[in-house]
C-alpha positions in Angstrom: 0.0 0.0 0.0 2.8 2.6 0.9 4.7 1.8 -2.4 1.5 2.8 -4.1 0.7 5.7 -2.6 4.7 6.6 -3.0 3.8 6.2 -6.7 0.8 8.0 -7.0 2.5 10.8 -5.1 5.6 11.0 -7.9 3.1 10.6 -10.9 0.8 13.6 -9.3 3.7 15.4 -9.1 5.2 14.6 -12.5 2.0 16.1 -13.9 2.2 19.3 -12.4 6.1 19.9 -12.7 6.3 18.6 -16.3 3.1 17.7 -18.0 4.8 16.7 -21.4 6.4 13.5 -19.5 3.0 11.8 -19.2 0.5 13.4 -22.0 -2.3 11.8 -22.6 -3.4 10.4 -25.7 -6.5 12.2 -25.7 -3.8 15.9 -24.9 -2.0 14.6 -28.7 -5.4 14.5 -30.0 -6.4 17.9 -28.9 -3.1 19.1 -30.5 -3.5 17.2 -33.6 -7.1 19.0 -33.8 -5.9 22.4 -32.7 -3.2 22.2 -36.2 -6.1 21.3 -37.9 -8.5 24.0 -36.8 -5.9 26.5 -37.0 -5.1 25.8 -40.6 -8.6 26.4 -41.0 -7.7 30.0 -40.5 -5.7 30.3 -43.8 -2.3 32.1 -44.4 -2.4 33.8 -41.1 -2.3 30.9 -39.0 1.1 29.9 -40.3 3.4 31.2 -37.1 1.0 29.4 -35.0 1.3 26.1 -36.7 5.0 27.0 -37.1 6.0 25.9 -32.9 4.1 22.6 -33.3 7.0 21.4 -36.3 8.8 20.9 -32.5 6.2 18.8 -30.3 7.3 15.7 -29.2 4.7 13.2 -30.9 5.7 12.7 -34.1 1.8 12.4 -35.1 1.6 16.2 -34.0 4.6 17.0 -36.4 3.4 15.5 -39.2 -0.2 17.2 -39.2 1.7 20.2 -39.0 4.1 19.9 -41.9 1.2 18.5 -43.5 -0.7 21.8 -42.6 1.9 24.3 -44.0 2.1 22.6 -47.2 -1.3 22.9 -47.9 -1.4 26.5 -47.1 1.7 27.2 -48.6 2.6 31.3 -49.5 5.6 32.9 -48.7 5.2 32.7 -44.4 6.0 28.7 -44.9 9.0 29.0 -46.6 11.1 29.4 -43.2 9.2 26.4 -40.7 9.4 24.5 -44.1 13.2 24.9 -44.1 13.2 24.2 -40.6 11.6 21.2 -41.2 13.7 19.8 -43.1 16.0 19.3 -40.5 13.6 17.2 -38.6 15.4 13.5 -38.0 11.9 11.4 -39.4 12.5 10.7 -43.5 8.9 11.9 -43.9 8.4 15.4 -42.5 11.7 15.5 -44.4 9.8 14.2 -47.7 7.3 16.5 -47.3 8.9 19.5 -46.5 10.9 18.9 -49.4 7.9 18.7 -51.9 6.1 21.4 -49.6 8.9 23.9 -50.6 8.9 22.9 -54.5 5.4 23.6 -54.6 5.6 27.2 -53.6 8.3 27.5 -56.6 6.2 25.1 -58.8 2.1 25.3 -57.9 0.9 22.0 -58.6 3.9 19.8 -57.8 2.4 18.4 -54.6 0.1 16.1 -56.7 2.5 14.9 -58.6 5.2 14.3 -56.0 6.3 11.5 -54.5 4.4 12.6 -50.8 1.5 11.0 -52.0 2.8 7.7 -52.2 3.8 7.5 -48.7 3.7 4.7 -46.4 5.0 4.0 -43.0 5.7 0.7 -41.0 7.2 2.3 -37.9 10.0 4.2 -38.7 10.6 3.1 -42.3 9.0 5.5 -44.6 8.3 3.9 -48.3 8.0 6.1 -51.3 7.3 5.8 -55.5 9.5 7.0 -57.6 8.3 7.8 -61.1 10.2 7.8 -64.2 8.8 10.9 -65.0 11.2 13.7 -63.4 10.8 16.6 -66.6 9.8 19.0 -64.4 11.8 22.3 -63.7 11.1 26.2 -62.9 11.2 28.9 -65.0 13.9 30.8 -65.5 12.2 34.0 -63.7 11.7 32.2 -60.7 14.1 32.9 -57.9 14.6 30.5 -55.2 16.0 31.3 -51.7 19.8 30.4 -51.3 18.5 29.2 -47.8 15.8 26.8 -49.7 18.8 25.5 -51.9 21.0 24.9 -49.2 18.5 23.0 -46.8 17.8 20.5 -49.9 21.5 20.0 -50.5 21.9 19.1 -47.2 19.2 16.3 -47.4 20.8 15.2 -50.9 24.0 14.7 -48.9 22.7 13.0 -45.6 19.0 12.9 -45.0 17.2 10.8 -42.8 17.0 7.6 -45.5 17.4 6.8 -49.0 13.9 8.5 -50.1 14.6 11.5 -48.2 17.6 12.2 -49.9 16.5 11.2 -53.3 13.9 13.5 -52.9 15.9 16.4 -52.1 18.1 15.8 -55.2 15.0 15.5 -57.1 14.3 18.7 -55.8 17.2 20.7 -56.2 16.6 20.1 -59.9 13.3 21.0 -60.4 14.6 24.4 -58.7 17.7 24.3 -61.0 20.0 24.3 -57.5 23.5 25.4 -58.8 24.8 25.5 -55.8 23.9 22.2 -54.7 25.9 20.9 -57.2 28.4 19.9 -55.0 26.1 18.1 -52.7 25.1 16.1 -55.8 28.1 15.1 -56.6 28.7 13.9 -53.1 24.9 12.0 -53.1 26.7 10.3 -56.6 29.0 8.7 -54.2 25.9 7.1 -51.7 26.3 3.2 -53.5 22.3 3.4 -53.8 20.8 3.6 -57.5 17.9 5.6 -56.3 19.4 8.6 -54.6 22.6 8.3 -57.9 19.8 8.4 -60.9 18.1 11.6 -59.2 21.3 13.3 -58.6 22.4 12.4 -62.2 18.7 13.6 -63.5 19.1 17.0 -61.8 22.8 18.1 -62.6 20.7 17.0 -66.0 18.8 20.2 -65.4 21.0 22.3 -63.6 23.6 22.1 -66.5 26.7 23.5 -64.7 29.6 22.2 -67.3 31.9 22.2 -64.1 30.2 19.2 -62.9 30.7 17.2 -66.3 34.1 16.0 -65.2 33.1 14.8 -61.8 31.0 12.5 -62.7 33.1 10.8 -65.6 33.7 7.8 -63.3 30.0 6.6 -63.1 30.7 6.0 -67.3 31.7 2.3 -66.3 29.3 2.0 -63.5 28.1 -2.3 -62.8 24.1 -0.8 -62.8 23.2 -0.2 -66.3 20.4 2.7 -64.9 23.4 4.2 -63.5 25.5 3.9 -66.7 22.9 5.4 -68.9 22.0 7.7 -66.9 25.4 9.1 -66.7 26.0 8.8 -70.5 23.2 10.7 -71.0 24.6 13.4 -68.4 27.8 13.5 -69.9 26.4 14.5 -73.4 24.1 17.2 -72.3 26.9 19.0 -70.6 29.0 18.7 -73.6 32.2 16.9 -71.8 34.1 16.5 -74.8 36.9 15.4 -72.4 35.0 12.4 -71.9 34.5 11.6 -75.4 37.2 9.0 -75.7 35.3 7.4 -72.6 32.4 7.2 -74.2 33.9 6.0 -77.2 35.3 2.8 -75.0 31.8 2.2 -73.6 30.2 2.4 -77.2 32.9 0.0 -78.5 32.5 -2.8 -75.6 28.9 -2.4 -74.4 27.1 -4.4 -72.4 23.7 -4.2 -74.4 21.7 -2.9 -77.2 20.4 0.0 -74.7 23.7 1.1 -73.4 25.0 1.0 -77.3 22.4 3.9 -77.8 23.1 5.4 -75.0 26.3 5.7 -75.8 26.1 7.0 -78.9 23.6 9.5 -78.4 26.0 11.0 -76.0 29.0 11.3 -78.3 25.9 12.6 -80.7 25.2 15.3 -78.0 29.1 16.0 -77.7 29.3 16.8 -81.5 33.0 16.0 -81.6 34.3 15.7 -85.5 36.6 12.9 -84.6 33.3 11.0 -84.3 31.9 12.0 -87.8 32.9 8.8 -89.8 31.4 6.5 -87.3 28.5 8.9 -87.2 28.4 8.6 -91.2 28.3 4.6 -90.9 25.4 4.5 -88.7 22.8 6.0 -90.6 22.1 3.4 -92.1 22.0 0.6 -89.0 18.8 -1.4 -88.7 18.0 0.3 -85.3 15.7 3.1 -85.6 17.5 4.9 -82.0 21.0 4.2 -84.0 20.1 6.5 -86.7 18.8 9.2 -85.0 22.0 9.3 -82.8 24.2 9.8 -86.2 21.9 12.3 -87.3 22.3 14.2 -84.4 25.9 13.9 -84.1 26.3 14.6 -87.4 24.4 17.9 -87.4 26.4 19.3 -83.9 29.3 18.6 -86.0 28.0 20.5 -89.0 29.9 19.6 -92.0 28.6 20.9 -95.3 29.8 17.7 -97.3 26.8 15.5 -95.4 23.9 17.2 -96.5 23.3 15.4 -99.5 23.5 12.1 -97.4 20.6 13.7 -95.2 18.9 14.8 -97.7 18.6 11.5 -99.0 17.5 9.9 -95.6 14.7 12.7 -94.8 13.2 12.2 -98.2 13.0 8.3 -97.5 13.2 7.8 -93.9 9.8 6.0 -92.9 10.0 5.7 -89.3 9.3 8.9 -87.1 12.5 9.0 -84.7 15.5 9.1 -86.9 13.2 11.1 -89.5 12.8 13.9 -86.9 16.7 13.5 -86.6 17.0 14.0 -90.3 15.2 17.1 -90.2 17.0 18.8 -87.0 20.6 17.9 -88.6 19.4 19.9 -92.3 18.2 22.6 -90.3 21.2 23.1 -88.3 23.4 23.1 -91.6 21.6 25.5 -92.9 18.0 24.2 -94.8 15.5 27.0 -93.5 13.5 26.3 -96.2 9.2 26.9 -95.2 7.6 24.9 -97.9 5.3 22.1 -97.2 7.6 19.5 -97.2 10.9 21.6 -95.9 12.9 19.9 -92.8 12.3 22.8 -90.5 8.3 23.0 -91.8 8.4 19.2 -90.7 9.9 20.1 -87.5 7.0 22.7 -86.6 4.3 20.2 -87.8 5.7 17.5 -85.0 4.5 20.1 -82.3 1.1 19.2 -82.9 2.1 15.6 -82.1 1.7 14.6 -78.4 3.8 11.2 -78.9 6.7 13.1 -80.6 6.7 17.2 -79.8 9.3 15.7 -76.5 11.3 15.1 -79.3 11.0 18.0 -82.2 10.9 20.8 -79.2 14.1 20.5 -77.9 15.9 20.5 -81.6 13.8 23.2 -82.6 15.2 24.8 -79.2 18.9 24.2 -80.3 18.5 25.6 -83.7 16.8 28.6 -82.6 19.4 29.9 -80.9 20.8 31.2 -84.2 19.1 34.5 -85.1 18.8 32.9 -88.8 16.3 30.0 -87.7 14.2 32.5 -86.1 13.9 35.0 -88.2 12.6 31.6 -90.6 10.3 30.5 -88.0 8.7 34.1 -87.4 6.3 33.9 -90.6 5.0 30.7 -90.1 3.4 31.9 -86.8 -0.2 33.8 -87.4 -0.9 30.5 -89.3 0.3 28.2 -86.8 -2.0 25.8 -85.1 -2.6 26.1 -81.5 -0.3 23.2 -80.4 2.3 25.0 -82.8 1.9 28.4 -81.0 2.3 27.2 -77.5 5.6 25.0 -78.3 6.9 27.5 -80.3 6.4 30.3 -77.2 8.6 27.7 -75.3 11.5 27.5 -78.2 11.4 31.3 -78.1 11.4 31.9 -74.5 14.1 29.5 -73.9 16.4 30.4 -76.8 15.0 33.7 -78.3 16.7 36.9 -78.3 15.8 40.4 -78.5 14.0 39.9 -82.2 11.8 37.4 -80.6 10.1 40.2 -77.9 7.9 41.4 -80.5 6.4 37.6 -81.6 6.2 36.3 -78.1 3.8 39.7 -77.1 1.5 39.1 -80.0 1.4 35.4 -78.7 0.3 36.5 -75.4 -2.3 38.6 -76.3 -3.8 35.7 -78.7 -7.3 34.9 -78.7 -6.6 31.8 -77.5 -6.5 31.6 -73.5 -3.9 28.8 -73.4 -1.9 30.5 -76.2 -2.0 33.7 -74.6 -1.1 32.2 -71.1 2.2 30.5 -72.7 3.3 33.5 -74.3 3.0 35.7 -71.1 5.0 32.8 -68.9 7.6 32.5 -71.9 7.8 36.6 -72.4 8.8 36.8 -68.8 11.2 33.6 -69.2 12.9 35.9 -72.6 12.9 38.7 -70.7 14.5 37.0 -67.2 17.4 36.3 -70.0 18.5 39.0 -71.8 20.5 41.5 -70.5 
């Protein structure tokens, strides 16, 4: 009886001295419902539902983070940050997508904070293939933002966590993150490797190109690829001869293309006579690759070769290929049946625009192309219009203002909404 009463006595007191050592469950409820009801309050609730990213039930946490995420604006930015540096994987996840979508309205349905599950303390997420997302150029991010996701690529709280983050940083193009990606490349997991890969991808610092030159060889053929594919789009030319070794002794069909699409996307004219040979190999990705190559490398004495191809090329891929390499040497014909005319008409296709807009892209950064493109615009269709707003925004110059202001005053809401982003994109650019 005395030992009880002894205990009753230290529990009574525990309550009264410190009341977090023995909350109720029914006290976590009522702070799980006070998050709630507060975030009921909108945008001005946020420094209120800010304290509660601190409480020690990890249920309380999470309906917070939860709760600034959905309310988003500028006030979440900071506990969002904060939050980051909580030690559970998901308050990390979903801080990270909470602070993309401010930067990118709409992410949070299509990030990977949605496909959350938990057994424990093991948080499970899906990764999609689909990572193509990225801000526009006009949008700043905070350095603070940047820095709090490059330390999650480097060390978060698990594998998700700090895939997420690298995800992340290039959806906000994080330059300088890029040396927290290069340290994630070094983390032995595939996961958290492929998204660092994917967003140096879309960061495009050349600096980076050589530093990840030793993935080239990698054992995981996603890795492999992955980093071919990096190493063109950076334009490491000091990695050609790399490449060329991994072309020459690969593994498979898919790292053979690989391969060679990134010596395509180099453009080096030591690579022109293998480049030459391949147009006419029986796979469809093959040709394409020494199209492209061949037109980065832009000698006049191929175009009658390409000429040739485009004219009888039946399948859609290494057609399109065909048409980008005449442009770039110099074809700006219009006419019905002109490369770059064939090139515009692919924008209207949903299965292959992914594949005609960013060659239109690369030609367009010479005046020349432009000024051939211009015309064909007040006939354009409206899938034409829009993808063509993007090619000018992303590559015009000062002779595309004009063109991309009568786009965004076009009849067409959707038209006229993709020339008002892409004017402010131009505009973000030029000096």
């Amino acid at each position: 009886m005395a030992a009880a009463k002894t205990f009753l006595a230290v529990f009574a007191w525990a309550l009264i001295v410190s009341p977090s050592w023995a909350q109720p469950q029914a006290d976590t409820k009522a702070r799980v419902k006070a998050v709630r009801d507060l975030a009921k309050q909108g945008q001005d609730s946020v420094p209120k539902i800010a304290p509660y990213l601190t409480d020690m039930d990890l249920s309380v946490k999470l309906e917070a983070v939860r709760a600034l995420v959905d309310l988003g604006g500028p006030r979440s930015i900071d506990p969002l940050v904060r939050a980051t540096q909580d030690p559970d994987p998901e308050i990390q996840i979903r801080a990270t997508d909470g602070l993309v979508n401010f930067y990118l309205p709409g992410f949070i349905k299509t990030g990977i904070s949605g496909s959350l599950s938990r057994v424990g303390n093991a948080v499970k997420a899906k990764f999609t293939d689909t990572n193509d997302q990225i801000i526009d150029a006009y949008v700043q991010v905070r350095p603070e933002v940047i820095q709090a996701l490059g330390k999650l690529a480097r060390g978060g709280a698990s594998l998700e966590a700090r895939a997420n983050a690298a995800r992340a940083l290039g959806i906000l193009r994080g330059r300088a993150a890029v040396p927290d990606l290069i340290d994630a490349l070094h983390s032995k997991d595939t996961l958290v490797m492929y998204e660092s890969l994917v967003a140096l991808q879309k960061i495009r610092d050349p600096d980076s190109a050589v530093r990840i030159q030793f993935l080239l060889n990698d054992l995981d053929p996603k890795i492999q690829m992955a980093a071919l594919e990096t190493t063109g789009i950076l334009r490491n030319r000091e990695a050609a001869q790399g490449v060329r070794d991994v072309l020459d002794h690969a593994s498979s069909q898919k790292v053979k293309r690989a391969a060679l699409e990134s010596l395509a996307m180099i453009g080096d004219p030591a690579d022109r006579s293998r480049f030459l040979r391949d147009l006419n190999d029986k796979d469809d990705n093959i040709r394409a690759a020494a199209a492209e190559g061949l037109a980065r490398i832009g000698n006049p004495g191929d175009r009658p070769a390409l000429d040739k191809l485009f004219t009888s090329e039946h399948s859609m891929s290494p057609r399109i290929s065909d048409a980008f390499a005449l442009v770039a040497m110099g074809n700006l014909d219009t006419g019905e049946f002109s490369p770059l005319r064939y090139l515009v008409n692919t924008l209207n296709s949903k299965s292959w625009r992914g594949i005609a807009l960013p060659f239109l892209t690369e030609v367009a950064r010479e005046q020349k192309v432009r000024t051939a493109i211009y015309p064909l615009l007040p006939a354009a269709t409206k899938d034409e219009k829009i993808q063509l707003s993007i090619v000018l925004g992303r590559s015009g110059g000062p002779d595309s203002v004009p063109y991309l202001e009568s786009l965004s005053t076009d009849t067409d809401v959707d038209v006229a909404s993709e020339g008002v982003r892409q004017l402010r994109s131009l505009r973000a650019r030029l000096p």
